[in-house]
VOBA-1610 file (N, C-alpha, C; in pm, whole numbers, padded with zeros to 5 digits, always signed):
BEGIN
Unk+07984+01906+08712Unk+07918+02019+08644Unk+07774+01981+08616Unk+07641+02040+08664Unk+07560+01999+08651Unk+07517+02046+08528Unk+07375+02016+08450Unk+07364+02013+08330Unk+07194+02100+08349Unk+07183+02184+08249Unk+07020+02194+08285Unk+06910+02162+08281Unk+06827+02094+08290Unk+06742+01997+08242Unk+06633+02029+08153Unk+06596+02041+08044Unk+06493+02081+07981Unk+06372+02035+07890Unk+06288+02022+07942Unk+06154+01962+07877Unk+06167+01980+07736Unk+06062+01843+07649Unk+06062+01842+07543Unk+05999+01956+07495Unk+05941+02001+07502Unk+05799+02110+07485Unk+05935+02289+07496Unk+06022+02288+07598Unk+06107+02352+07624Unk+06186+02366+07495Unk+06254+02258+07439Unk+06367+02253+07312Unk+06301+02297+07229Unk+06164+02250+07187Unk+06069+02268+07057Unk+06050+02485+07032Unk+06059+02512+07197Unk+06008+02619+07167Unk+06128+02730+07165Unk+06258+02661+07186Unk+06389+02706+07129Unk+06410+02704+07007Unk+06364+02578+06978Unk+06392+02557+06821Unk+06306+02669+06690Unk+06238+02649+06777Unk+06091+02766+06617Unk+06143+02921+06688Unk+06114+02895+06823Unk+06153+03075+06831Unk+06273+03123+06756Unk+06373+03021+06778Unk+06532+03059+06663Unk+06511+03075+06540Unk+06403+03009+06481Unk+06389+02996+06321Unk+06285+03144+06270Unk+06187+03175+06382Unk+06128+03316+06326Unk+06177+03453+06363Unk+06326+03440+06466Unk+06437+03516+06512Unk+06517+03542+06421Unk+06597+03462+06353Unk+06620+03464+06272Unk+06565+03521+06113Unk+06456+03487+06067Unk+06394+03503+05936Unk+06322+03357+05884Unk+06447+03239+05970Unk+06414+03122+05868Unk+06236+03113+05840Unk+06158+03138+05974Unk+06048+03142+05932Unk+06033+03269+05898Unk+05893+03305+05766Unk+05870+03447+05758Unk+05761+03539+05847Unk+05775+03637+05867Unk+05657+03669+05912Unk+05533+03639+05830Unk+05433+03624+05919Unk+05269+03575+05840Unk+05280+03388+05746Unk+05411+03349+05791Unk+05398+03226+05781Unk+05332+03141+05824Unk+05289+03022+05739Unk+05175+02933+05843Unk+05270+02834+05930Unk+05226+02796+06068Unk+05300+02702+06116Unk+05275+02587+06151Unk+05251+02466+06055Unk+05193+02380+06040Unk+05239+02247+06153Unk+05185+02227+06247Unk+05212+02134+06330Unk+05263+02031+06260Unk+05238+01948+06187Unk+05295+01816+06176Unk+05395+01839+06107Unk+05433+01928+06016Unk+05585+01943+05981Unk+05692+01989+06015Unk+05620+02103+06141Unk+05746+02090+06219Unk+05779+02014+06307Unk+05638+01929+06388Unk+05689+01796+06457Unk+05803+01658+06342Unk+05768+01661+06243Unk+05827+01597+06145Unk+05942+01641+06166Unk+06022+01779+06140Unk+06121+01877+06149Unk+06217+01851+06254Unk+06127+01866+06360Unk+06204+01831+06516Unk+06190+01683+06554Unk+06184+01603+06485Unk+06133+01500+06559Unk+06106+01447+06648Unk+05960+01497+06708Unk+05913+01504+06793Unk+05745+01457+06778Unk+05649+01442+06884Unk+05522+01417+06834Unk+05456+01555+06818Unk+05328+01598+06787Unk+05257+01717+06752Unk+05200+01767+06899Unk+05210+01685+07025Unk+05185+01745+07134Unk+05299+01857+07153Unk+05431+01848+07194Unk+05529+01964+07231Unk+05495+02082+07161Unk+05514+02034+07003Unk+05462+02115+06928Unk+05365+02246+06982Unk+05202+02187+06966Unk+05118+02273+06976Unk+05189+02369+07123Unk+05232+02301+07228Unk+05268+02335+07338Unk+05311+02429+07325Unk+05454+02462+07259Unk+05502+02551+07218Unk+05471+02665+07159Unk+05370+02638+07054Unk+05328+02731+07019Unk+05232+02803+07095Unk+05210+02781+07197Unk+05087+02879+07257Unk+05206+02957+07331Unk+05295+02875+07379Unk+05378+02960+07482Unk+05455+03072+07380Unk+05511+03048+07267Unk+05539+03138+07173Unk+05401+03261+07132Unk+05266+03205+07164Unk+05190+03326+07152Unk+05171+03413+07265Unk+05244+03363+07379Unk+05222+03455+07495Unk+05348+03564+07436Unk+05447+03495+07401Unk+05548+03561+07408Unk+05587+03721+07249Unk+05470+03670+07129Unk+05424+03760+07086Unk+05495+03734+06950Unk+05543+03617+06944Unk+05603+03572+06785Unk+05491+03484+06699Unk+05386+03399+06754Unk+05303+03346+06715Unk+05191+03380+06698Unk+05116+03372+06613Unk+04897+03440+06659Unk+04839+03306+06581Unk+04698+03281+06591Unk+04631+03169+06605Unk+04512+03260+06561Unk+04531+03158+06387Unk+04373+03300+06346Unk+04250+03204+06325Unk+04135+03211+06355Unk+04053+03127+06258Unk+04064+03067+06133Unk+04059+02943+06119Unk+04034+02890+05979Unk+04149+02905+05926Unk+04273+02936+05975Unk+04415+02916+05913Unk+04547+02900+06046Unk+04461+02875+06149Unk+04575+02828+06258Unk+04687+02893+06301Unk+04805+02872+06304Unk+04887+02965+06401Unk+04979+03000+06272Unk+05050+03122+06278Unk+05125+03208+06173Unk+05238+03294+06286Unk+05315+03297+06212Unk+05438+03360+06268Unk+05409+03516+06300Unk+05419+03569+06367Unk+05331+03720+06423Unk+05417+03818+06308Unk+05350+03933+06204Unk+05419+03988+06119Unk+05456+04094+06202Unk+05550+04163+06154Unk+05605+04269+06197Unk+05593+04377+06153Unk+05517+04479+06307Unk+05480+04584+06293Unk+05556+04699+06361Unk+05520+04811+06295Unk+05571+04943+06284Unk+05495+04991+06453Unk+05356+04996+06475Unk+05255+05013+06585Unk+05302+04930+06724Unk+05293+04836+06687Unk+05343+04692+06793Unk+05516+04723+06841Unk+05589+04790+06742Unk+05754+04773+06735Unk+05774+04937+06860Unk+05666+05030+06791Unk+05681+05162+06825Unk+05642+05147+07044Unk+05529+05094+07034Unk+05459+05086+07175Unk+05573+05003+07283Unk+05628+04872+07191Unk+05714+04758+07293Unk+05818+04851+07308Unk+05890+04955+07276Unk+06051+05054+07279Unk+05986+05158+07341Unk+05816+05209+07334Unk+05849+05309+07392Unk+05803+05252+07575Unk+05742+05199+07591Unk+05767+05110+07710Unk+05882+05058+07789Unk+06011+04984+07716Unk+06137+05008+07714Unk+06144+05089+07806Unk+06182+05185+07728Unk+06223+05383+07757Unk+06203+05365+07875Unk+06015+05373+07906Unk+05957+05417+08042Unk+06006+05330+08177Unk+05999+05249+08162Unk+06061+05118+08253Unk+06157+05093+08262Unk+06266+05089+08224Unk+06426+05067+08215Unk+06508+05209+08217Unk+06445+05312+08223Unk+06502+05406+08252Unk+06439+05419+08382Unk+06364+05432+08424Unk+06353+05455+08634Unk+06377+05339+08670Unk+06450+05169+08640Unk+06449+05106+08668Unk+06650+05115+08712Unk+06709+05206+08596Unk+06832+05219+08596Unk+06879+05337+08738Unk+06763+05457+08688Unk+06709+05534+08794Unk+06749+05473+08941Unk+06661+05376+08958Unk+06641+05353+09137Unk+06779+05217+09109Unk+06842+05178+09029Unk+06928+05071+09078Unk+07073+05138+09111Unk+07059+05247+09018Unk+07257+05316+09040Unk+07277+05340+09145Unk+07179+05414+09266Unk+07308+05443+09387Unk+07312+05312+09445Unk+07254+05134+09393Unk+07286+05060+09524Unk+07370+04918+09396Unk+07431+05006+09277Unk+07510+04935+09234Unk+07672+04903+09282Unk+07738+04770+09335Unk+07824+04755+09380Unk+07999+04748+09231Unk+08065+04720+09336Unk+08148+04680+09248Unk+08121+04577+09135Unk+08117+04456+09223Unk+08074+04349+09138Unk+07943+04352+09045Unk+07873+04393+09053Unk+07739+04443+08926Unk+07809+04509+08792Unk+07949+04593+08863Unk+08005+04711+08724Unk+08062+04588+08664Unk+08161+04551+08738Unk+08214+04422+08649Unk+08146+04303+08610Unk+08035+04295+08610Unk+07908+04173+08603Unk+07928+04252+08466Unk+07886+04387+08439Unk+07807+04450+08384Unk+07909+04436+08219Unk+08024+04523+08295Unk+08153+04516+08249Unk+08233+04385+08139Unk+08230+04283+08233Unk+08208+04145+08123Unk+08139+04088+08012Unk+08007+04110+08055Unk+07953+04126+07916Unk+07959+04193+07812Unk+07977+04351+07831Unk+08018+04411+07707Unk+08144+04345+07612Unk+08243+04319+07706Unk+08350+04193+07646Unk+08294+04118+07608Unk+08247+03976+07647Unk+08144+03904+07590Unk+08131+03961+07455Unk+08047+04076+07474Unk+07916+04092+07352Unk+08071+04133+07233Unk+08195+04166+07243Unk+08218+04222+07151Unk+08329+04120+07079Unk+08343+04029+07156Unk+08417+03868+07109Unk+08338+03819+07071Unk+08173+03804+07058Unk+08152+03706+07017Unk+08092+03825+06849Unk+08091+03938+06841Unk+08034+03972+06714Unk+08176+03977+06615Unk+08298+03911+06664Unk+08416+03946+06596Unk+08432+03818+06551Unk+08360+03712+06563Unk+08361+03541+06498Unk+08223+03517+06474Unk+08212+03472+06346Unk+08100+03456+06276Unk+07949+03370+06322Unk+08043+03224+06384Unk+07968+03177+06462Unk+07872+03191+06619Unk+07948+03310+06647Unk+07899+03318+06760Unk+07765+03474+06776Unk+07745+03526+06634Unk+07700+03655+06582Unk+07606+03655+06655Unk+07529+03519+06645Unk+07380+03506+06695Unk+07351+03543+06864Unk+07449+03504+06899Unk+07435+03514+07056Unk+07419+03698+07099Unk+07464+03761+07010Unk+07502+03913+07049Unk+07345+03951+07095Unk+07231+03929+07026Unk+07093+03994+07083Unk+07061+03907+07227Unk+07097+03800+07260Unk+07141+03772+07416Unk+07211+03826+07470Unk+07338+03845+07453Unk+07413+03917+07589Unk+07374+04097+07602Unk+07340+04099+07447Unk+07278+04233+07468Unk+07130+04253+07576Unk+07056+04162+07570Unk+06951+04167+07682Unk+07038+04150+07826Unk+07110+04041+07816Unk+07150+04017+07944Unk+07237+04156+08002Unk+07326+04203+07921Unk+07375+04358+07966Unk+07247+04457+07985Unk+07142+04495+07980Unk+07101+04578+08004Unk+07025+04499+08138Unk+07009+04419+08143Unk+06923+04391+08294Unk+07002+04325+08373Unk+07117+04340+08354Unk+07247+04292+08457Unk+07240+04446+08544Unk+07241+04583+08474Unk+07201+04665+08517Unk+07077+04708+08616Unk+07002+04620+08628Unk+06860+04723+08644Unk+06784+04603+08776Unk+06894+04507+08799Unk+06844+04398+08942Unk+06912+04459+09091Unk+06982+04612+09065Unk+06972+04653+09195Unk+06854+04741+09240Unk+06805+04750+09157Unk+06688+04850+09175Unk+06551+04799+09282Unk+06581+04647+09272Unk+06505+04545+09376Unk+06372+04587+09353Unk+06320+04583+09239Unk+06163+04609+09170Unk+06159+04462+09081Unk+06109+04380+09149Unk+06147+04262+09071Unk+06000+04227+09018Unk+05897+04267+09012Unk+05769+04287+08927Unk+05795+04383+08837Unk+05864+04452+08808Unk+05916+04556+08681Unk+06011+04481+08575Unk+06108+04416+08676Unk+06166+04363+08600Unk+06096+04242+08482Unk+06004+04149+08562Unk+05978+04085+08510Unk+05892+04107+08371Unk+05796+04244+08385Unk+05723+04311+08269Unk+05880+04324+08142Unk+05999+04364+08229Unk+06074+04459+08093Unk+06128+04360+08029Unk+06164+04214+08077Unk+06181+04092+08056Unk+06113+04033+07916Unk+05978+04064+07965Unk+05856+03990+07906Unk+05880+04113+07768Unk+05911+04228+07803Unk+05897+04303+07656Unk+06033+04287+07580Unk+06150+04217+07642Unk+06264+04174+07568Unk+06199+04092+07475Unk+06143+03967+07518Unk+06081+03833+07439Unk+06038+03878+07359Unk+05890+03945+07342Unk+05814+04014+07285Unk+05904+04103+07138Unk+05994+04202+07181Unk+06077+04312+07101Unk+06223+04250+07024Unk+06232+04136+07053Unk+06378+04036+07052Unk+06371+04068+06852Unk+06274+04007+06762Unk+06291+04002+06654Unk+06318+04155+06613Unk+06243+04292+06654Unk+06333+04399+06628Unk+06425+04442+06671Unk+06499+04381+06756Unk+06617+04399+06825Unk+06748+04351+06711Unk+06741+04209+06697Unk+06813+04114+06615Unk+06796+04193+06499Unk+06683+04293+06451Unk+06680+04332+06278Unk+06793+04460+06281Unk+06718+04534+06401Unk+06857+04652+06406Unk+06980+04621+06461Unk+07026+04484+06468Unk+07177+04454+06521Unk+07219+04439+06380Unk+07116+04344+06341Unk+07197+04306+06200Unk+07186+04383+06042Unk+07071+04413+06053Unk+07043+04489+05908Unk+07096+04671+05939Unk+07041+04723+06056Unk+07058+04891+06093Unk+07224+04925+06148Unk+07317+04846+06142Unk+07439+04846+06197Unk+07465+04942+06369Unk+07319+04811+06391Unk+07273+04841+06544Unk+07425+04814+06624Unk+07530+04738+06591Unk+07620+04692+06668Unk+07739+04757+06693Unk+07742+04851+06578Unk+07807+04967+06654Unk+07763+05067+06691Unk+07652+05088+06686Unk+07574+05205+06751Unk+07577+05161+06941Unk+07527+05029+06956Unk+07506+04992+07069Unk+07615+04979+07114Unk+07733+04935+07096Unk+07848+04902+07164Unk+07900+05020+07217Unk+07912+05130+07161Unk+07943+05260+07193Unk+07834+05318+07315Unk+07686+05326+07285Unk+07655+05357+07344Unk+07650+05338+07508Unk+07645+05101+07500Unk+07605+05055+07635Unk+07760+05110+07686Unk+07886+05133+07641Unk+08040+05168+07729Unk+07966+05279+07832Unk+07895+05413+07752Unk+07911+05498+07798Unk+07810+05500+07898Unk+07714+05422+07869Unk+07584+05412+07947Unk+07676+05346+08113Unk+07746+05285+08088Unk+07793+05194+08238Unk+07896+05293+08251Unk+07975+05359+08174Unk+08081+05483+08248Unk+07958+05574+08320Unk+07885+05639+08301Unk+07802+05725+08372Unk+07715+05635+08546Unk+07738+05492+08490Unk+07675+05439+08602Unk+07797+05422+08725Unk+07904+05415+08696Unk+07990+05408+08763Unk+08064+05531+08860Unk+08023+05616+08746Unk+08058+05735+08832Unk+07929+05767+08926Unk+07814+05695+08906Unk+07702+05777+09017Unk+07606+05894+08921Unk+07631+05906+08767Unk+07579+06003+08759Unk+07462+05939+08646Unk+07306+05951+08739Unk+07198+05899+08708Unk+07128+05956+08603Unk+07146+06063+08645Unk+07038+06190+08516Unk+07117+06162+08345Unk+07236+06152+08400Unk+07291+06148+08213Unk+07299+05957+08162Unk+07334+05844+08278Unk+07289+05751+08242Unk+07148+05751+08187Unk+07043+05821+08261Unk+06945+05753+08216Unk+06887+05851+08063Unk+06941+05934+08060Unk+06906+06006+07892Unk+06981+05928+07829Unk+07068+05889+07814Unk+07187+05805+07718Unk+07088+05697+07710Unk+07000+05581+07812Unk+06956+05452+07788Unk+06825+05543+07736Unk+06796+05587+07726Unk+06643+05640+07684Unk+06686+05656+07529Unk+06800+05788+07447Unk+06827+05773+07365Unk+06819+05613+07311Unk+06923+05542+07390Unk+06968+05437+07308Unk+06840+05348+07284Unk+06737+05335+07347Unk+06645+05246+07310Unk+06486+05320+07216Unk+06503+05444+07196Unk+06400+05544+07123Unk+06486+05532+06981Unk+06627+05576+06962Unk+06711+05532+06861Unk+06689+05433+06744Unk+06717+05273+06827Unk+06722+05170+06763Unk+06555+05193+06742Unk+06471+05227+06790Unk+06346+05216+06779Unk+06313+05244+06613Unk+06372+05422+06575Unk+06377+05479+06524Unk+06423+05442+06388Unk+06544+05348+06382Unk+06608+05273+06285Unk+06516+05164+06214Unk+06460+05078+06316Unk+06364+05006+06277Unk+06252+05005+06211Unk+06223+05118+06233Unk+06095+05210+06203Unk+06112+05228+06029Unk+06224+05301+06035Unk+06297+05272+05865Unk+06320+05184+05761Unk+06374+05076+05863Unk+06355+04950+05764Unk+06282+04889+05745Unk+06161+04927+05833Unk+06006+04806+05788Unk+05932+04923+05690Unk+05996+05056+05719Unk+05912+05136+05569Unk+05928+05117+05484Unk+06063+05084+05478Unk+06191+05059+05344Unk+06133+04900+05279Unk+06129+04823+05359Unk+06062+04671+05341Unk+05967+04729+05281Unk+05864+04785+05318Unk+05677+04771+05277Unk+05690+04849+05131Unk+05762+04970+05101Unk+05780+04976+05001Unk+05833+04935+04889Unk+05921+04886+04920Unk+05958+04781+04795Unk+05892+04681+04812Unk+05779+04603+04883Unk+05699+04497+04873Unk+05573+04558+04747Unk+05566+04683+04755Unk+05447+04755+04734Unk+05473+04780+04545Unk+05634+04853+04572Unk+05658+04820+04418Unk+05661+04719+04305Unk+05646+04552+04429Unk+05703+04453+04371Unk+05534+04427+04278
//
């Protein structure tokens, strides 16, 4: 069984992306190189490494005179990355359904299993905003637009921390579980026009939810 091999600079940037995925870090937190090299024990090279690659990816920013901070979370930034979503993953679902095979439904098919064993054991909760990416673009690699894909990819990374807020805080997980069934029953039968309003709903939706709870956040920050 081979094993995967992964650079130091690689783990480091598993490690912090999990911690501002999570919450452990806050948004607009400072991210002080030597304590999290201290943290990971590691030297402050991987470190910085990481963090730039975390600013491509849209969790990190690098301000003058106070260095890199955990990217806060916005309502503008949250609204543009979903409605992009929408535009791209719906003609992407578009051009992949008529050259989806058997094996793609059941590719597709497994994961929803997956996703719903692992939100039924505590330990495994975390993984659900993964297989949830991985189910929707298990979908969308027959479409053989593989420069599209890679943009809708790049806006998973990017959209991942409002994803994880409406799984866990917006009781995104039964909204989505219901929805992705029906989204792959319509793909199975061939019928494109109502798959692709159902994935458009479902990702304008969670958008929508999110949208709520960072109002809901700012105001009670505002009262505090």
């Amino acid at each position: 069984m081979s094993t995967e091999y992964k650079t130091r600079t690689q783990i480091v940037v598993e490690a912090i992306r999990e911690k501002i995925l999570t919450g452990e870090i806050k948004a607009g937190e400072p991210l002080r190189q030597s304590a999290l090299a201290d943290a990971l024990n590691v030297s402050r090279i991987p470190v910085r490494e990481a963090l730039l690659q975390l600013e491509a990816e849209g969790l990190v920013e690098f301000e003058a005179h106070k260095g890199a901070t955990a990217t806060k979370l916005s309502t503008e930034q949250m609204n543009e990355l979903f409605q992009l979503r929408a535009l791209l993953e719906t003609e992407l679902l578009r051009l992949a359904i008529p050259n989806l095979t058997t094996a793609d439904i059941e590719n597709s098919q497994a994961l929803l299993e997956k996703m719903a064993e692992a939100y039924d054991k505590e330990e495994t909760k975390s993984s659900w905003s993964d297989l949830n990416t991985e189910f929707h673009l298990s979908l969308y690699g027959a479409a053989n637009r593989p420069l599209t894909l890679d943009v809708v990819q790049n806006l998973y990374l990017k959209s991942d921390r409002y994803i994880r807020m409406h799984l866990a805080l917006a009781g995104g997980v039964n909204k989505a579980d219901g929805t992705h069934s029906l989204i792959l029953e319509q793909c199975k039968k061939g019928e494109i026009d109502k798959a692709c309003e159902l994935l458009r709903e479902h990702i304008i939706s969670s958008s929508t939810d999110v949208i709520a709870l960072l109002t809901e956040s700012s105001a009670k920050n505002v009262k505090k």
